[in-house]
Steps between C-alpha positions, in 0.01 A plus 500: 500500500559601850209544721478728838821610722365675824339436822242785527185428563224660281328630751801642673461914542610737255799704514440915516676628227502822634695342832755231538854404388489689106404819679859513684680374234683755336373559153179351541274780557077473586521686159563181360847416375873550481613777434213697578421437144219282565448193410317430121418161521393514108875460461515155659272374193668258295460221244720203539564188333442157729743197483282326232521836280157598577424895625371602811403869644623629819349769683420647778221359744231724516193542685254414233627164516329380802266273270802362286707402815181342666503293150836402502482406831187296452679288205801441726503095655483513877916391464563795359270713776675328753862545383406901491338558787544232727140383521238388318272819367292433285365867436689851557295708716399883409754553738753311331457627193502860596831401633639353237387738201559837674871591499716845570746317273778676781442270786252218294579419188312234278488397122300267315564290192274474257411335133192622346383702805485183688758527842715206500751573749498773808889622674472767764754591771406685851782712685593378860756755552704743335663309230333173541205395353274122515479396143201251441393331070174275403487371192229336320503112499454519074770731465773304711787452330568775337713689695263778631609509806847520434424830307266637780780481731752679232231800451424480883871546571546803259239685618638426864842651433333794355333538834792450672416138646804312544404124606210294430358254787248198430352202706450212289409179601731198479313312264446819213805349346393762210533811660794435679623426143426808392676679770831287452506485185494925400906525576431648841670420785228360707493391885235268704429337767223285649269650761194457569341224252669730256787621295614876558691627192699808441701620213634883411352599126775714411587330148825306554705360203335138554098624477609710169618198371197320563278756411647556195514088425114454558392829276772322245330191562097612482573730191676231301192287572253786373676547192504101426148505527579753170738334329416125579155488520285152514164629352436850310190657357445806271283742492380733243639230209229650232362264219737778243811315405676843488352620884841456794299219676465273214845545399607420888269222528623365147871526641445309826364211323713509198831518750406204619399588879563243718181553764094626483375721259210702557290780325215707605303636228100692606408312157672293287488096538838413363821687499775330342364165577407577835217527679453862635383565886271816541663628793826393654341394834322239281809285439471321794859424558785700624718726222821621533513777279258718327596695206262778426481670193174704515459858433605714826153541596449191544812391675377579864214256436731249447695501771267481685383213379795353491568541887146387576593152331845467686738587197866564592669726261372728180629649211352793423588533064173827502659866425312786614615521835765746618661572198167646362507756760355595924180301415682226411742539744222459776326191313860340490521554869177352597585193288783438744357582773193214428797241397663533814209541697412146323854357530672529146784623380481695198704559154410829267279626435641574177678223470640300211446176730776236590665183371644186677653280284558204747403144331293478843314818416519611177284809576480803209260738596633822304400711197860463370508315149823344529621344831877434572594113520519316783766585685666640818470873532229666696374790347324796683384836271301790688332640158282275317554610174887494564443129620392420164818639279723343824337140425517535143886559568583229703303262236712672199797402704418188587528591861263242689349610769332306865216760576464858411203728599432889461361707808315726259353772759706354774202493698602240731775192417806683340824379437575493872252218546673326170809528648423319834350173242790465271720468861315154522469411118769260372366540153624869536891551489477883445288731485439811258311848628368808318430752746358846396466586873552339861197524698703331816896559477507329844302225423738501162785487673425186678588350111826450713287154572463417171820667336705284742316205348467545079652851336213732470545785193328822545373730261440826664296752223535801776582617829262620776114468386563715198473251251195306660296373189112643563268264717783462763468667810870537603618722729796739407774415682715832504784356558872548334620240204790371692239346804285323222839363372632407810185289593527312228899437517355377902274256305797349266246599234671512109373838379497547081416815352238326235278186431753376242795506746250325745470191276880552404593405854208267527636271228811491692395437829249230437686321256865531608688450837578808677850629479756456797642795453598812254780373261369454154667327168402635164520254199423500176626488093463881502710759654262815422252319718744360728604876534164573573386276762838580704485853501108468600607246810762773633202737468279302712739428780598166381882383479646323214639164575710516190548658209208406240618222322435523130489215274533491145158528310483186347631345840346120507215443731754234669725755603190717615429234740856442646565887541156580694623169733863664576303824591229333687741266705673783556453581887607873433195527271159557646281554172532464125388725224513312162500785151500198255308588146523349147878591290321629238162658308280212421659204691232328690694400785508565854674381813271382759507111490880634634413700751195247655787208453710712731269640743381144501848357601580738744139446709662347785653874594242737322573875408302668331551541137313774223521510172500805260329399170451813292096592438431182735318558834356257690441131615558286186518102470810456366685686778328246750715292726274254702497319817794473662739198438282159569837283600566705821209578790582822692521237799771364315699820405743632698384776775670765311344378149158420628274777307286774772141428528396777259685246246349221600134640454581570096410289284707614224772752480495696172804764356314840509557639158546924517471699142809748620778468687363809775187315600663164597732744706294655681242150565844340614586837697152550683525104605866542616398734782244303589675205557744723685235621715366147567854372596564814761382413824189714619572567847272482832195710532632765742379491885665692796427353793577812712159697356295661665176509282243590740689812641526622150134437444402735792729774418306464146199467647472758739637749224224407306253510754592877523538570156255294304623623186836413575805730502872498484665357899674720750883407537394367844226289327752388219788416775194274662412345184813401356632374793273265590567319169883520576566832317677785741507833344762738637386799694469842333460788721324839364676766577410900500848639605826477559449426851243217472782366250731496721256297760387265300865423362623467858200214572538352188910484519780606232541477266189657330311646188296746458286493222174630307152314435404729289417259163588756257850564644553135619515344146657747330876486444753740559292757720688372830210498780666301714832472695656192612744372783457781685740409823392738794265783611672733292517364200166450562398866533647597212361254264153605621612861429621441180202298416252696603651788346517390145183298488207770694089468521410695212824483285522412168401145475189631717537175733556476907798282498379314832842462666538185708831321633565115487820335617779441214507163363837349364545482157338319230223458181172696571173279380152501482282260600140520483108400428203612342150332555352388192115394455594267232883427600457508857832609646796591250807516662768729334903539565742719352844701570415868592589799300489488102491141423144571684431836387630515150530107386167377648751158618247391732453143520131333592411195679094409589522324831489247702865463453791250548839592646619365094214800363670776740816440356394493175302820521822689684749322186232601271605910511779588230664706810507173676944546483467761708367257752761237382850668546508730227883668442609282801256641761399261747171317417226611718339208719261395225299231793409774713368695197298213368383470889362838477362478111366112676336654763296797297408262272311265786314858675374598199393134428321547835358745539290667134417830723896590423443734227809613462838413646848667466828461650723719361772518562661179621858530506625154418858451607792227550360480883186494464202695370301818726166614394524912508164603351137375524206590308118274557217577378171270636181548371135315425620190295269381199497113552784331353362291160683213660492526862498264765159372458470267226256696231483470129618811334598451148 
């Protein structure tokens, strides 16, 4: 899309990397790279998905690629030469090439993008100084379009900031209306001016709140695209469909036509001359025309071969149905890896292998390419299983049921598109009003947690079979995460996500939320012609949270449908009622009667202000016909309905509303439960992604950097180093002074002023109660002296505990609640920020609340509210609350440095003593160290 930026000349001369700006910058050493780490270029390798869904490598430029540049360069029109380098050259010299390929990757930095080995797009910056650098993009004429140089410029920008770079300079010319696009368009703030025939841009590429938004739209954007490529595709051929009724690719190739597919079939058969009625093609590449979607179901062997293939004749997507890849153990494992490696090399996206295959049931589409027997109706679920086999029984539920579903597809191995990638679709697809997930492990929790997205969109129920990587079904190569319960929970409360303990409560709160309006709020009415079951379903609502509107009404058992009708009306117009559970069954053994031409004539009436309404029908679970309501009222548009009446959108996409019927009265509770908290949670207002203006990120990065440079494999800071740290990011810790003696007490206590404390570090005797190594308000120099003395004296080098106590003495705060805030880097997670009240609700309870940022101001208060000790911060016996926005400025502002910065291993403060006045930081602890990258970082990447 967006062809060259800078005004260098390609014969201009070469910087030294040896000399020059990087070499005074601190943290860039001549070793090559922050930290004194080095730098490992390998890491800047990614796969990413373009704005029309296709996949493109990014990697660094190397100098092997002197032939591959001259190439590109050579297919480049002279416009495009011209608007890179200012003039019209037609060939790069040896010169230029040598420039251009051979990087330190300190003070030059370049990447290429390629598909199928080919270069389609070259980004490189220069350094000019110590924290500026000249950022320059070409991309190919045939690949315009596609937003490569809008994810150059993101990649270009992360590995900047990891060398310290803070502002990126260009010269573009006025008419590269493109590139100037690009620049404007990332979420930077970006200033030019004219000078010179050209336009001089500048822009800081420190993420602000604006770029992450954009960055985060456009990978939203380009993965929906690649996964409707999937789901919707216009032409699809199989391979491996054997002349054996019984083999997978008959029965796949006998599905897709049978369904009804809407586009191009193809097969490819070495052999045969007719398939089904059609016409088989020897090889893919003999088709001619462009496919969509391949579905390959050859043995494993084979599979490579066909992938191949299919990138050599332009496909877009496969799914891979073959077994005998990672599940079958390391042999497989390294087949199944080469298999993705040739589809993105090739530009595909890629389902299984080991996959059961996928469904769209969209009159448009009508695509079934699975080895599932029964498929669901149409309908408006979206279904997403991780196990194949497990996709089948889930399927053959949701048909049972009579669930209908819009698309559902199974990741199998997981080896690239997982339910991440689904997610980002259904966001888009109307035909989808929720969605349902079986998860037996998260690859990505941050990439999961931006369900947020989607979960603020349609409800989205989660099945989760296990915690951590433990559970991960063989073939999947999932890291464990190592993390505690409570953070996995607490990412998916962030993401609004409905969590259900099993597959059946998944399509329990499925039938409800597709089918039913969501409920305003918590009060429920219970009616019925039974009081056992009546009993039943109340005492299971108080169990679940939910609040009884009214008593349950009980009617007698031979009550008329008539007065069926009229009572569910009263309780439905009832504006104190915000959902209705119907127990209505027959008055006696054998009477074939039942009441739900009552209940739909009700429900029906009362469309104008829906609530959601369940019925309990004993032995009865499911979607059934004659529980169907239909379209809404045909006398009144919603443009003619009052503002208040007018039904949401979500309502206005169904086509039908059906009563969900539940076999007992505990499983419609806890459907109408898990979709009461959600609707809750939708209603709260989110907040503002936190940003303090007053941050100082790059000071923070050179105290990190230069601690690293030192101690390559990391190491735990000096109090000075911690005091530099934190307060660049707003965070002052108060001074603590060691002391050896009495005397150096006494001096430090005199600096510091009275009142003071002395205390121990010691961790054994800090966090242990009752053993008294400390002494507070301690007035003068006296009091002082003996304290030390009496300290010293009870806890000795070499006593009992067989622990140096470490004295040191801090000034005396005022009274208050002692917390603990802090962070732990995760691989997987990425930062997980913790808070809790000191003492035993920490020690002894484990109340410690979790929250995976980025944050809002609404998701700090949350995770301080969250604590069961949270009284103590509230006014608990009449104390006076603490100041609860200072506190969530601290928790705010721990949350955004560990978002910043992954080398932040660990973080501590502990204690901070928040009182009525304020709150005061007392005790540091930070750990830095080598970070792993992040599976979501900065740089868009596709990591399942």
């Amino acid at each position: 899309m967006e062809p060259g930026s800078t005004s260098e000349s390609p014969s201009a001369p070469s910087a030294d990397p040896s000399a020059g700006p990087s070499s005074t910058r601190p943290g860039a050493r001549r070793s090559g790279g922050r930290g004194g780490l080095g730098i490992d270029p390998h890491g800047w390798d990614a796969d990413v998905v373009l704005r029309d869904g296709s996949v493109c490598h990014l990697r660094p430029i190397r100098p092997e690629d002197k032939d591959a540049v001259q190439a590109f360069h050579m297919r480049q029109s002279a416009e495009s030469v011209y608007l890179r380098f200012f003039a019209p050259i037609k060939q790069l010299s040896a010169r230029d090439l040598d420039r251009f390929t051979v990087v330190d990757n300190v003070s030059r930095v370049g990447l290429v993008a390629t598909v199928r080995d080919e270069i389609i797009g070259i980004g490189r910056f220069d350094l000019i100084d110590a924290d500026k650098a000249e950022v320059a993009f070409n991309i190919s004429d045939h690949y315009q379009g596609k937003g490569i140089g809008s994810v150059l410029l993101e990649h270009l920008a992360a590995i900047g900031l990891e060398l310290g770079v803070k502002e990126f300079v260009a010269d573009v010319l006025p008419q590269n209306r493109k590139m100037m696009n690009v620049f404007t368009d990332a979420g930077y703030e970006v200033s030019h001016h004219f000078e010179d025939g050209v336009i001089a841009v500048s822009f800081e590429i420190a993420p602000t709140v604006r770029s992450e938004v954009v960055r985060l739209s456009r990978e939203h954007r380009a993965e929906s695209m690649s996964i409707r490529t999937l789901l919707a595709p216009r032409s699809v051929v199989v391979v491996g469909a054997s002349r054996r009724p019984d083999s997978a690719g008959h029965r796949i190739l006998a599905d897709i036509l049978d369904y009804g597919f809407t586009g191009s079939v193809y097969v490819v058969h070495p052999e045969a001359d007719e398939l089904l009625g059609l016409t088989p093609y020897r090889r893919i590449v003999d088709i001619g025309e462009p496919v969509d979607l391949a579905v390959i179901a050859v043995p494993a062997e084979q599979a490579l071969a066909c992938v191949e293939d299919c990138a050599a004749a332009g496909v877009r997507s496969l799914v891979v149905l073959s077994a005998g890849f990672a599940e079958a153990g390391e042999a497989g494992r390294r087949l199944q890896l080469e298999l993705r490696d040739a589809a993105h090399r090739g530009g595909m996206r890629v389902l299984g292998p080991h996959s059961y295959g996928l469904v769209n049931t969209d009159p448009q589409v009508r695509l079934n390419a699975t080895t599932v027997a029964d498929v669901p109706p149409a309908g408006h679920l979206g279904l997403f299983v991780q196990s194949g086999v497990l996709a089948v029984a889930v399927l053959g539920s949701a048909e049972r049921r009579g669930i209908g579903v819009s698309s559902a597809a199974s990741a199998g191995n997981r080896l690239d598109v997982s339910g991440n990638d689904l997610m980002q679709y259904w966001i888009d697809d109307d035909a989808t009003i929720a969605v349902g997930m079986h998860l037996e492990s998260v690859g990505n929790p941050r990439k999961f947690s931006r369900a947020r997205q989607l979960g603020l969109a349609k409800p989205v129920i989660v099945v989760k079979s296990g915690y951590s990587g433990y559970s991960v079904p063989p073939g999947q190569t999932v890291r464990r995460a190592h993390v505690p319960p409570g953070a996995f929970e607490a990412m998916m409360d962030q993401a609004g996500v409905i969590r259900v303990e099993n597959v059946h409560q998944m399509f329990d709160v499925a039938q409800l939320v597709v089918h039913q309006p969501l409920p305003a709020g918590d009060r429920v009415a219970i009616v019925g012609n039974t009081g056992a079951l009546g009993a039943l379903a109340a005492d299971a609502a108080l169990s679940q949270g939910l609040r009884l509107a009214t008593e349950p009404t009980t009617l007698a058992p031979d009550v008329s449908e008539d007065e069926v009708t009229s009572m569910l009306l009263t309780l439905l117009d009832n504006p104190d009622v915000d959902s209705v559970l119907t127990t209505f069954v027959a008055p006696g053994v054998g009477v074939e009667r039942d009441f739900s031409g009552a209940i739909v004539r009700a429900v029906r009436h009362a469309a104008l202000a829906p609530k959601p309404v369940l019925a309990i029908t004993l032995n009865r679970r499911g979607m059934f016909p004659e529980l169907a309501i239909g379209t809404e009222p045909a006398e009144q548009t919603p443009e003619q309905q009052a503002p208040e009446q007018q039904p949401d959108e979500r309502t206005r996409r169904r086509p039908e509303r059906i009563v969900p019927a539940y076999s007992m009265p505990e499983d419609a509770v806890v459907a109408l439960a898990r979709a009461t908290t959600y609707a809750l949670w939708l209603a709260t207002d989110q907040g503002e992604r936190l940003t303090y203006p007053d941050i100082d990120r790059f000071r923070a990065f050179a105290v990190i950097d230069r601690v690293l440079s030192e101690s390559p494999n990391g190491r735990q800071l000096e109090p000075a180093e911690v005091h530099e740290l934190l307060d660049a990011y707003g965070l002052p810790v108060w001074e603590s002074v060691p002391v050896a003696s009495a005397e150096e007490a006494v001096a430090a206590a005199d600096r510091l002023g009275y009142p003071v404390v002395i205390k121990a570090t010691s961790e054994a005797l800090r966090h242990l109660p009752g053993i008294g190594a400390l002494r507070l308000d301690l007035d003068d120099a006296e009091a002082v002296r003996e304290a030390f003395a009496a300290l010293t004296a009870r806890f000795t080098a070499g006593g009992s505990r067989g622990d140096d106590p470490g004295w040191v003495v801090q000034r005396m705060t005022g009274p208050g609640v002692a917390c603990v805030v802090s962070s732990q880097e995760n691989r997987l997670f990425g930062p997980i920020v913790s808070f809790s009240v000191a003492g035993p609700p920490t020690e002894l309870l484990d109340d410690i609340a979790y929250r995976i940022p980025p944050l809002t101001d609404v998701s700090v208060r949350e995770l301080i509210g969250t604590v069961k000790a949270y009284p103590l911060l509230d006014g608990h016996r009449g104390v006076d609350p603490v100041d609860q926005d200072a506190l969530a400025d601290v928790v705010g502002r721990v949350s955004v440095l560990a978002d910043d910065f992954a080398e932040v291993a660990e973080l501590e403060l502990n204690p901070v003593q928040a009182r009525a006045g304020g709150v005061d930081i007392l005790g540091a602890r930070v750990v830095v160290a080598r970070p792993a990258q992040r599976v979501d970082s900065v740089r868009r990447a596709m990591t399942t």
